[in-house]
PyMOL commands that place a pseudoatom at each C-alpha (Angstrom):
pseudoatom trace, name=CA, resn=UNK, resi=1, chain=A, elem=C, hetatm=0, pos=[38.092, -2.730, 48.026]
pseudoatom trace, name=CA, resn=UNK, resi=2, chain=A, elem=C, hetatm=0, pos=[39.641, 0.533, 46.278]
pseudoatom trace, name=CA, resn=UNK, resi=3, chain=A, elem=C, hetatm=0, pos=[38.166, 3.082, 44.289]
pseudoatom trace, name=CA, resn=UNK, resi=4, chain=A, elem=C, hetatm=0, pos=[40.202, 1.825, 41.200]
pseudoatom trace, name=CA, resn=UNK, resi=5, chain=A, elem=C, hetatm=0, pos=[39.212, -1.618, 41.836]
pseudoatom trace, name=CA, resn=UNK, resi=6, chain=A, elem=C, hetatm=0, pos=[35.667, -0.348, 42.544]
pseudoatom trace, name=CA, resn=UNK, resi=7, chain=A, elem=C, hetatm=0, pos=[35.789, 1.558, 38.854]
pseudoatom trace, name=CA, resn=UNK, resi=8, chain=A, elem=C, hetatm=0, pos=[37.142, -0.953, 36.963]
pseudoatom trace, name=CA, resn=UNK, resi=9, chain=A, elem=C, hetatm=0, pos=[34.685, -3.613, 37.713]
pseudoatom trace, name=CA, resn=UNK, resi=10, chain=A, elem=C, hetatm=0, pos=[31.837, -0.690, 37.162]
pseudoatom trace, name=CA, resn=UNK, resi=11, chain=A, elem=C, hetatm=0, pos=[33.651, -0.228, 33.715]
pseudoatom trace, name=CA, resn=UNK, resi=12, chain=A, elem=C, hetatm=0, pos=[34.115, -3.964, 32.898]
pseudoatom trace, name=CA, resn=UNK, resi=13, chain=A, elem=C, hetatm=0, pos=[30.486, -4.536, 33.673]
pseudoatom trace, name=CA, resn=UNK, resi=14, chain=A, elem=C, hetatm=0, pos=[28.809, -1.425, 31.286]
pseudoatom trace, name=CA, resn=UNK, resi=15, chain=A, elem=C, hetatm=0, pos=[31.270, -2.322, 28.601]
pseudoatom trace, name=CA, resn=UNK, resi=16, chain=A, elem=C, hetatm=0, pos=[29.841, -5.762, 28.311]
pseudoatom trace, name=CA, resn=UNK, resi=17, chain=A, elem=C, hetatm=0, pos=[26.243, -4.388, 28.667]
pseudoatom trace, name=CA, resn=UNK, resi=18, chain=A, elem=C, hetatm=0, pos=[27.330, -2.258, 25.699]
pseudoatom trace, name=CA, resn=UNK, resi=19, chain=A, elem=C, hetatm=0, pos=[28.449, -5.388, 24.066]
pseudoatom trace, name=CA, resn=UNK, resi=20, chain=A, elem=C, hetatm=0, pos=[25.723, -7.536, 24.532]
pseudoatom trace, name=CA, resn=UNK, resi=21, chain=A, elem=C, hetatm=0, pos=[23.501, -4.746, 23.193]
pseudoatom trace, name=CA, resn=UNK, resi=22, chain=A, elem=C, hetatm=0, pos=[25.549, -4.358, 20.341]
pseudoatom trace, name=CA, resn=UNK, resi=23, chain=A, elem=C, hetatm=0, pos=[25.999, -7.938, 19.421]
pseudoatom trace, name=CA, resn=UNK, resi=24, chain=A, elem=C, hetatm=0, pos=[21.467, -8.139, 19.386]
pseudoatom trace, name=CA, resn=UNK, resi=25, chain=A, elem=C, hetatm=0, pos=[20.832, -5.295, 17.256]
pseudoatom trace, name=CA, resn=UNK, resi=26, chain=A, elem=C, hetatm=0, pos=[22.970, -6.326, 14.649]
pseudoatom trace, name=CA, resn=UNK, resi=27, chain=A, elem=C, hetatm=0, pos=[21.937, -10.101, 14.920]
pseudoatom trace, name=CA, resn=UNK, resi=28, chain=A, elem=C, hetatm=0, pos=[18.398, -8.854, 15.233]
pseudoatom trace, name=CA, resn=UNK, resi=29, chain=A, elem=C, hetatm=0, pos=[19.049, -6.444, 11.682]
pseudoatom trace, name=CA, resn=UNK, resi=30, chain=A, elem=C, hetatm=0, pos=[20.563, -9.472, 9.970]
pseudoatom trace, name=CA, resn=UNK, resi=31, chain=A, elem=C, hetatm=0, pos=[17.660, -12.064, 11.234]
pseudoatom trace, name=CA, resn=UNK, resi=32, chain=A, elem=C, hetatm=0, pos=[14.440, -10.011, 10.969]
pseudoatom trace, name=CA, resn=UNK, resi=33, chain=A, elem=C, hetatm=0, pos=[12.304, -10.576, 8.205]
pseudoatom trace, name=CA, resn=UNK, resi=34, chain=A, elem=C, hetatm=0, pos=[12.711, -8.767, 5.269]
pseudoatom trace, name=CA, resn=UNK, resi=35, chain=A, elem=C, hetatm=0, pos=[9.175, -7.046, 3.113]
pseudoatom trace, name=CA, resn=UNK, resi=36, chain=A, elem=C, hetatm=0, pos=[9.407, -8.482, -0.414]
pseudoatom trace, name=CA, resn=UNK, resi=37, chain=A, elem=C, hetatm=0, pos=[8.747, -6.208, -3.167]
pseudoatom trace, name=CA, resn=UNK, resi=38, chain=A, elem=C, hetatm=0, pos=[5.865, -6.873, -4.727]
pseudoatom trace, name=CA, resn=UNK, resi=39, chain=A, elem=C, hetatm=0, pos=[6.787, -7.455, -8.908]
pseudoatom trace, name=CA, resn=UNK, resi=40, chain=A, elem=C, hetatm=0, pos=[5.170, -7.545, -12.044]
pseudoatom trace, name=CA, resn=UNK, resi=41, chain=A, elem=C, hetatm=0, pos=[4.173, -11.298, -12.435]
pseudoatom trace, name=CA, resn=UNK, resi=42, chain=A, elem=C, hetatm=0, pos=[3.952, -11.841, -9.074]
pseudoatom trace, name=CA, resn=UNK, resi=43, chain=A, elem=C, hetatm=0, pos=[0.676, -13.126, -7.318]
pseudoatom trace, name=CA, resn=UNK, resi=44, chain=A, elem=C, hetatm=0, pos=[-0.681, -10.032, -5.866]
pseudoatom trace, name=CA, resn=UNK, resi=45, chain=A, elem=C, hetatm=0, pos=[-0.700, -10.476, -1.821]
pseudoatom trace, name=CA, resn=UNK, resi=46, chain=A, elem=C, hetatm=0, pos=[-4.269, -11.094, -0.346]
pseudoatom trace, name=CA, resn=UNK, resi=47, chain=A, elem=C, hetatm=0, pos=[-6.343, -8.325, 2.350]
pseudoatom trace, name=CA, resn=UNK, resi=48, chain=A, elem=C, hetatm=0, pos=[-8.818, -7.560, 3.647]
pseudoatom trace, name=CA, resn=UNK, resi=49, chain=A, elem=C, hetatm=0, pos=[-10.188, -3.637, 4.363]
pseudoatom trace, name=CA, resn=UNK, resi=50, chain=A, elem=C, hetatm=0, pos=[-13.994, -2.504, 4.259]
pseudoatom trace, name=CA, resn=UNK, resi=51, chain=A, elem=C, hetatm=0, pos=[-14.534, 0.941, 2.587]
pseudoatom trace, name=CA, resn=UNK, resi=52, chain=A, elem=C, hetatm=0, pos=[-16.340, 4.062, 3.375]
pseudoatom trace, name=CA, resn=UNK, resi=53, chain=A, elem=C, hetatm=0, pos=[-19.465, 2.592, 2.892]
pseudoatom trace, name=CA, resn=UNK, resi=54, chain=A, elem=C, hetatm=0, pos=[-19.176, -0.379, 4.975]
pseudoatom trace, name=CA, resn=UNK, resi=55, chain=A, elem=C, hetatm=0, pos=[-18.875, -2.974, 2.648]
pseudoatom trace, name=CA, resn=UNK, resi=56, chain=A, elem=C, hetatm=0, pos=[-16.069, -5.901, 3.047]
pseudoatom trace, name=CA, resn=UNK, resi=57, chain=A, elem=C, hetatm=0, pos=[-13.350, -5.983, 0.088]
pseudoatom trace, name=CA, resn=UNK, resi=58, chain=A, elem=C, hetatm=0, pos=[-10.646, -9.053, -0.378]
pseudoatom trace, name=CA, resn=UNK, resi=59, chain=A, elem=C, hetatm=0, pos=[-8.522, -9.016, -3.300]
pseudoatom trace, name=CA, resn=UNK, resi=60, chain=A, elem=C, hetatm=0, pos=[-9.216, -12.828, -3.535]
pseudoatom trace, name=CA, resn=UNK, resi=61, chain=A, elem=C, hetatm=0, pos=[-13.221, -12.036, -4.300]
pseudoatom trace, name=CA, resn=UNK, resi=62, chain=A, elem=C, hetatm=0, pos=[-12.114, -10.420, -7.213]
pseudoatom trace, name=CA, resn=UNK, resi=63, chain=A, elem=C, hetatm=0, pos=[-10.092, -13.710, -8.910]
pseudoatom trace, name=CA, resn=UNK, resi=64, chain=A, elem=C, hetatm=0, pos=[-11.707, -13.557, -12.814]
pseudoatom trace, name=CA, resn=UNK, resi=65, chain=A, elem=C, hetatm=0, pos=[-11.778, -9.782, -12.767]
pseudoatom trace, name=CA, resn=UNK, resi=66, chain=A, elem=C, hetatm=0, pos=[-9.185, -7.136, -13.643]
pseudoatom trace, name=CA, resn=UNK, resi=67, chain=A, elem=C, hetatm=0, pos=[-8.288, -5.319, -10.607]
pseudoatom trace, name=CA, resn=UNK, resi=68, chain=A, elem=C, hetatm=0, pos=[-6.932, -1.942, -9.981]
pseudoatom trace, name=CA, resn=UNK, resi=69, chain=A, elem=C, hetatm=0, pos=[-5.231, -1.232, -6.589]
pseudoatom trace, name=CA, resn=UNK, resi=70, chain=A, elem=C, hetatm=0, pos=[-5.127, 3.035, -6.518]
pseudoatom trace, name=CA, resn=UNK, resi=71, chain=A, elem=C, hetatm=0, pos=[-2.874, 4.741, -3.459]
pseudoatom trace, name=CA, resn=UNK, resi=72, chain=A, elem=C, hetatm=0, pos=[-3.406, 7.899, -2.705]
pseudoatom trace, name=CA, resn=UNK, resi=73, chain=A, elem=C, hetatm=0, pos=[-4.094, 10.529, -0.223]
pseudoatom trace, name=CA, resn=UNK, resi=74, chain=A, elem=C, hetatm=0, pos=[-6.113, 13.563, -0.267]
pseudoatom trace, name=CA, resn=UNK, resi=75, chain=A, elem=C, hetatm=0, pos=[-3.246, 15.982, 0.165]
pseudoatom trace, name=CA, resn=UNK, resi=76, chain=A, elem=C, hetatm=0, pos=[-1.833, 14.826, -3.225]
pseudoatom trace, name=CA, resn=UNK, resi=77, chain=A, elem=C, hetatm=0, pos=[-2.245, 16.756, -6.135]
pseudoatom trace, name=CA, resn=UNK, resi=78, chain=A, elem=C, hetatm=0, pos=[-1.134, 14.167, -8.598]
pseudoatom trace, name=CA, resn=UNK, resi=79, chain=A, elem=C, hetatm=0, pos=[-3.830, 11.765, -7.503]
pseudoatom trace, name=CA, resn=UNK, resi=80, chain=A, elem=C, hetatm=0, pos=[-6.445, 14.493, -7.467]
pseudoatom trace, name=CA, resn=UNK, resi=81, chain=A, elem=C, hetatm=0, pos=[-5.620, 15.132, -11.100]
pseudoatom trace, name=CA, resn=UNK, resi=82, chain=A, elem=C, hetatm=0, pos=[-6.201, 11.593, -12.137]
pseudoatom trace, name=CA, resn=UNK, resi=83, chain=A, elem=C, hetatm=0, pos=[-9.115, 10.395, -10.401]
pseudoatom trace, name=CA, resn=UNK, resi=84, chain=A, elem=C, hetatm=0, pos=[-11.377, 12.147, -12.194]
pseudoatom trace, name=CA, resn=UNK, resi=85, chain=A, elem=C, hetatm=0, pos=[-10.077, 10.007, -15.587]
pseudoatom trace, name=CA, resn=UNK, resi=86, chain=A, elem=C, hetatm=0, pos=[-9.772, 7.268, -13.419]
pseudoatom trace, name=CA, resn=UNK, resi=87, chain=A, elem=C, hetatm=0, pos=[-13.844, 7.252, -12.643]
pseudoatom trace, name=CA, resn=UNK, resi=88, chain=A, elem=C, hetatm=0, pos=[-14.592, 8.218, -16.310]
pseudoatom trace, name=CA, resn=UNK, resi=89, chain=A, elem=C, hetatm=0, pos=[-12.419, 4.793, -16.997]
pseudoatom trace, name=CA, resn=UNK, resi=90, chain=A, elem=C, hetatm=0, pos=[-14.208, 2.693, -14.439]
pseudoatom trace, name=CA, resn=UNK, resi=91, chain=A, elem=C, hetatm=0, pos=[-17.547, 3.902, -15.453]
pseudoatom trace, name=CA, resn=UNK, resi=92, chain=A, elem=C, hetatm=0, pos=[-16.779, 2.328, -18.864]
pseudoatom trace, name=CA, resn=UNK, resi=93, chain=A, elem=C, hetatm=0, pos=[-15.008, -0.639, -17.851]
pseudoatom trace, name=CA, resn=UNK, resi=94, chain=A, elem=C, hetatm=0, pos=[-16.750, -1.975, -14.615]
pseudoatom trace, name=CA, resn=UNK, resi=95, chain=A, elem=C, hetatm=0, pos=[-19.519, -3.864, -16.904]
pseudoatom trace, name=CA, resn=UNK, resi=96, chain=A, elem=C, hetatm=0, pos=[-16.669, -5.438, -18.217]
pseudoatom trace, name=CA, resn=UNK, resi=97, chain=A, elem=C, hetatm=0, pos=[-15.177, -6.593, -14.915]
pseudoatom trace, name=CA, resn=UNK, resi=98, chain=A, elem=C, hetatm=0, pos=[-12.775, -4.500, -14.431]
pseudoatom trace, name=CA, resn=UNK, resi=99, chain=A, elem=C, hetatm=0, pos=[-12.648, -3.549, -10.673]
pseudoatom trace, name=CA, resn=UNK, resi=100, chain=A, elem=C, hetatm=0, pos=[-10.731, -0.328, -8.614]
pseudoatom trace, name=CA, resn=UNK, resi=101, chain=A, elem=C, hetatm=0, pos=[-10.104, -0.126, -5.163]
pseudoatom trace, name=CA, resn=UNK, resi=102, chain=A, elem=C, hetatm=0, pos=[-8.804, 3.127, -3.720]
pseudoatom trace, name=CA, resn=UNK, resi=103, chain=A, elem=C, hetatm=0, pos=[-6.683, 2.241, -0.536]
pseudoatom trace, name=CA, resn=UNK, resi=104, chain=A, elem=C, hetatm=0, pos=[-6.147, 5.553, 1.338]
pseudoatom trace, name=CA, resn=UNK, resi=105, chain=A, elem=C, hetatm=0, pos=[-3.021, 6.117, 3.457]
pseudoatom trace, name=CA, resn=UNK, resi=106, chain=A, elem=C, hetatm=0, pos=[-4.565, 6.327, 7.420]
pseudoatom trace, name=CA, resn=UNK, resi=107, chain=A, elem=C, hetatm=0, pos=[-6.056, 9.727, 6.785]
pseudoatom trace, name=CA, resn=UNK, resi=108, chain=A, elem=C, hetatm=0, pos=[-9.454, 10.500, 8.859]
pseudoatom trace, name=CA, resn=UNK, resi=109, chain=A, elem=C, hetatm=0, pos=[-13.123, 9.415, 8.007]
pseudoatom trace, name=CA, resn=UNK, resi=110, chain=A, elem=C, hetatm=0, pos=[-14.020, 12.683, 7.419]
pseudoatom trace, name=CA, resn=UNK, resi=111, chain=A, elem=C, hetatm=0, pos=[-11.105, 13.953, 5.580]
pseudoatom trace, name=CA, resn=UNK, resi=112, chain=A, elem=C, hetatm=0, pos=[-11.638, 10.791, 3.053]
pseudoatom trace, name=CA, resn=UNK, resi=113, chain=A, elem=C, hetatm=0, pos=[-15.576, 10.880, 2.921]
pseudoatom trace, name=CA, resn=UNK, resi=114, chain=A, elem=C, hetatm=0, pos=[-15.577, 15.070, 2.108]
pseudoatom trace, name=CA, resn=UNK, resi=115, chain=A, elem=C, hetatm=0, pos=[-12.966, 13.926, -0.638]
pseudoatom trace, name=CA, resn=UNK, resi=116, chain=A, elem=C, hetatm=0, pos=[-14.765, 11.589, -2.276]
pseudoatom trace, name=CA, resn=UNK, resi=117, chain=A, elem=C, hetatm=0, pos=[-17.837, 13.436, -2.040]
pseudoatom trace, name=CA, resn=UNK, resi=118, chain=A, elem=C, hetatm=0, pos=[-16.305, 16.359, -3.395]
pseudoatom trace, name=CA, resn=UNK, resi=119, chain=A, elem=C, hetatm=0, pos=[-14.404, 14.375, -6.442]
pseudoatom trace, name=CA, resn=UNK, resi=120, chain=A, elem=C, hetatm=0, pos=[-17.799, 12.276, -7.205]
pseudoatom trace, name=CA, resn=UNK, resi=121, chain=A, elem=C, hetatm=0, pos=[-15.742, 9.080, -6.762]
pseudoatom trace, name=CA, resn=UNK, resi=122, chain=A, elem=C, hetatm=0, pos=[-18.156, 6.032, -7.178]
pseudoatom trace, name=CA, resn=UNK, resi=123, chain=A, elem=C, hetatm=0, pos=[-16.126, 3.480, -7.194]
pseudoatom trace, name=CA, resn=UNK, resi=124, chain=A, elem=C, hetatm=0, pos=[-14.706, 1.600, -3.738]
pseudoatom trace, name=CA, resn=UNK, resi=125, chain=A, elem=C, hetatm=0, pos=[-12.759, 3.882, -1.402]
pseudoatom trace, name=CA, resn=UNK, resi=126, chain=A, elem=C, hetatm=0, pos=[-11.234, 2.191, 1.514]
pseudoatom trace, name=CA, resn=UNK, resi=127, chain=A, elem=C, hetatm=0, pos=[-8.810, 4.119, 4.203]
pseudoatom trace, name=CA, resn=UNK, resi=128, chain=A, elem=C, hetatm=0, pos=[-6.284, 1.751, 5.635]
pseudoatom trace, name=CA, resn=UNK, resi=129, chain=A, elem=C, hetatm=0, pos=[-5.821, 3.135, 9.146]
pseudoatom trace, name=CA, resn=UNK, resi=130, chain=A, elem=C, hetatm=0, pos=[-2.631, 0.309, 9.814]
pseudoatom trace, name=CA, resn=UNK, resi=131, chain=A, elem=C, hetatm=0, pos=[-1.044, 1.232, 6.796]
pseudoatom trace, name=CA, resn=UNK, resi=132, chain=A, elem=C, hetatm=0, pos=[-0.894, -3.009, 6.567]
pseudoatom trace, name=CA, resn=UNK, resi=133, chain=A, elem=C, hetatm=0, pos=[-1.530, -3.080, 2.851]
pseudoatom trace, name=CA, resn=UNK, resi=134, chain=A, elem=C, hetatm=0, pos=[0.992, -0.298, 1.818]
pseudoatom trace, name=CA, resn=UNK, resi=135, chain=A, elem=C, hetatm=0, pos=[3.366, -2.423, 3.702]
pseudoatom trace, name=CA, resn=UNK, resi=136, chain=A, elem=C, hetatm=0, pos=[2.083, -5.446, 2.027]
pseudoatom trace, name=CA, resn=UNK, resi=137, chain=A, elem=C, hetatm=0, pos=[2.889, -3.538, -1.374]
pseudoatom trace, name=CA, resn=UNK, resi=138, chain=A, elem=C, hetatm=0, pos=[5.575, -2.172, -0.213]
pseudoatom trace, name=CA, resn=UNK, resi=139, chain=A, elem=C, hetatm=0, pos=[3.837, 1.204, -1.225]
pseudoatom trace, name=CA, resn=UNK, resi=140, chain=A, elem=C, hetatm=0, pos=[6.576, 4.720, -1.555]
pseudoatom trace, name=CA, resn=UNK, resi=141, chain=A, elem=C, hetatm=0, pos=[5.520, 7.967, -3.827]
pseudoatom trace, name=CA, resn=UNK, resi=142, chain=A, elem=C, hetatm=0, pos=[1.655, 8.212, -4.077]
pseudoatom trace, name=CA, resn=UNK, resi=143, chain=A, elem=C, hetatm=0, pos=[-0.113, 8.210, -6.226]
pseudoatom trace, name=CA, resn=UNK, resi=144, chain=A, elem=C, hetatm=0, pos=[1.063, 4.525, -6.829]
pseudoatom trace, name=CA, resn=UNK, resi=145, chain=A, elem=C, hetatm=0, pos=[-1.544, 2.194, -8.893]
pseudoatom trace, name=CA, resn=UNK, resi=146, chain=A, elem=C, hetatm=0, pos=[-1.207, -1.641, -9.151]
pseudoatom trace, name=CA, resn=UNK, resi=147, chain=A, elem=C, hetatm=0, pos=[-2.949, -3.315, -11.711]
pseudoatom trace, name=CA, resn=UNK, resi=148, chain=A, elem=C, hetatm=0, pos=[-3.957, -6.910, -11.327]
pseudoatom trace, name=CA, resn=UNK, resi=149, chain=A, elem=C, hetatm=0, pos=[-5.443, -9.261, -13.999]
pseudoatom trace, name=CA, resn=UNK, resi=150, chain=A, elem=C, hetatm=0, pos=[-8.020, -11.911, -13.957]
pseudoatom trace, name=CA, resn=UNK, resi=151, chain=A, elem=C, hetatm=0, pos=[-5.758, -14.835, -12.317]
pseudoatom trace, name=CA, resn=UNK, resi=152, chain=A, elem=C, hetatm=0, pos=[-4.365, -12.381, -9.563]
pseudoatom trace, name=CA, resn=UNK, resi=153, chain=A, elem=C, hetatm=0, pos=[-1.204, -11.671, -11.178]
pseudoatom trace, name=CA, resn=UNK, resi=154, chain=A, elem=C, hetatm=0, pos=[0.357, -8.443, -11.017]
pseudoatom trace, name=CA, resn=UNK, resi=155, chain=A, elem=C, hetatm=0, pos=[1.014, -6.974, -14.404]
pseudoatom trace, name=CA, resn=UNK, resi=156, chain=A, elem=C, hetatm=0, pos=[1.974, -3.100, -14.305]
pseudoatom trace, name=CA, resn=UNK, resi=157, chain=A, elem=C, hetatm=0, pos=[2.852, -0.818, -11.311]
pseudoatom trace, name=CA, resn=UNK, resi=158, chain=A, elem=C, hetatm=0, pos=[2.612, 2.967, -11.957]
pseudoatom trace, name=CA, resn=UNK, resi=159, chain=A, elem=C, hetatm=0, pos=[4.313, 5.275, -9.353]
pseudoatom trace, name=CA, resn=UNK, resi=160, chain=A, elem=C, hetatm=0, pos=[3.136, 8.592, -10.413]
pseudoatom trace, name=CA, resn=UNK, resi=161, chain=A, elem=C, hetatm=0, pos=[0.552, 10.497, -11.887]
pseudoatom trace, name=CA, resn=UNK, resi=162, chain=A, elem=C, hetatm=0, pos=[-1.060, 8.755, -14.786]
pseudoatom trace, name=CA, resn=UNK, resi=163, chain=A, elem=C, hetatm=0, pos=[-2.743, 10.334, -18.079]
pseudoatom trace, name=CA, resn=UNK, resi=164, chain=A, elem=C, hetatm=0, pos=[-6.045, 8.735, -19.020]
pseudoatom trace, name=CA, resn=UNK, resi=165, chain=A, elem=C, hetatm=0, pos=[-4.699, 7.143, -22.237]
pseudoatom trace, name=CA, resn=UNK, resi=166, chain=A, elem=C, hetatm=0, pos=[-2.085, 5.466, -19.814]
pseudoatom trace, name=CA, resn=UNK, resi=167, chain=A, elem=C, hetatm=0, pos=[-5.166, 4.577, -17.278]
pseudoatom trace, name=CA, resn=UNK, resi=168, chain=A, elem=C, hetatm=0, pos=[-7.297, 3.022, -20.033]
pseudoatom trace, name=CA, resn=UNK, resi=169, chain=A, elem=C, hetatm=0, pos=[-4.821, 0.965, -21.840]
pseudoatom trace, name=CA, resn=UNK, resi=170, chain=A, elem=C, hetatm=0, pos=[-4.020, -0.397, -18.359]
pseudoatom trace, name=CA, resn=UNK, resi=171, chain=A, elem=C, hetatm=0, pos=[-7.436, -0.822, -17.260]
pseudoatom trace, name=CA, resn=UNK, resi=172, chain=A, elem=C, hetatm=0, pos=[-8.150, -2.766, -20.522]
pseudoatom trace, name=CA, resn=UNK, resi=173, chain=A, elem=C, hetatm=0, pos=[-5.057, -4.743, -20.783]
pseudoatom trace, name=CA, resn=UNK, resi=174, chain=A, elem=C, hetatm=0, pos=[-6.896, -6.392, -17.370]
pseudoatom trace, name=CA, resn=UNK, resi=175, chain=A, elem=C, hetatm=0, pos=[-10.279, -6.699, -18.767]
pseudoatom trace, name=CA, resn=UNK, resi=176, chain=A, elem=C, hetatm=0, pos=[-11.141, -10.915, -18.647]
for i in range(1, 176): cmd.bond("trace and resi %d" % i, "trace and resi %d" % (i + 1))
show_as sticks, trace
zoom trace
């Protein structure tokens, strides 16, 4: 055999390799599943993450209480600035089952534990080390806070810092 023949058949054969390749990616793209957006009125998707502490949290446990969901990491100064309204808020409305649980982004133990420690944060702090529930929520900016009410329903996503007139109104529109 020739060198051209030789060359073609080397060409023919990476130019359908190319092809192939081609023709999975984009039926792969088109195929794959897509992340739903999680919407106001929508049934807020179930997890499970343990906190800081130890203790086991699923959203479902909390069906007949107002739930807050609060994202945030400790290199953000917009959450920083609202958590300490945020525990004022949840010291007055926990007796009145209303519930927050804030889901860090995969940031280290001890990273999260001096933060807490140092904001005086009493209420759940969980760090989700998959980043499984963001994906769940479909979570962007941080801060971003979901609130939930008593049948598991979402009924106001915040992206963005939050005043503490905004926090309590939302934590009481929740309240059972």
């Amino acid at each position: 055999m020739d060198k051209k023949k030789k060359r073609s058949i080397t060409r023919g054969i990476i130019l359908t390799v190319l092809a192939v390749a081609i023709a999975y990616t984009i039926f792969a793209s088109a195929t794959k599943d897509k992340v739903e957006i999680v919407k106001v009125g929508a049934a807020a998707p179930d997890f499970e993450i343990v906190d800081i502490n130890g203790n086991k949290h699923r959203l479902k446990d909390y069906v007949g209480q107002g739930g807050v969901l609060n994202f945030w990491g400790t290199w953000c100064a917009p959450c920083e600035r609202e958590f300490p309204a945020m525990e004022r808020q949840y010291t007055e409305l926990k007796d009145k089952g209303v519930e927050i649980i804030a889901i860090n982004r995969k940031q280290s133990d001890f990273e999260v534990n001096t933060y807490v420690n140092n904001m005086g944060m009493t209420f759940p702090v969980a760090i989700d080390k998959a980043t499984s529930i963001f994906k769940a929520y479909n979570i962007g900016p941080l801060p971003t806070t979901i609130f939930i009410d008593k049948d598991g329903k979402v009924k106001e996503i915040s992206m963005g810092e939050m005043s503490e007139t905004h926090i309590r109104a939302s934590m009481t529109s929740i309240a059972p």
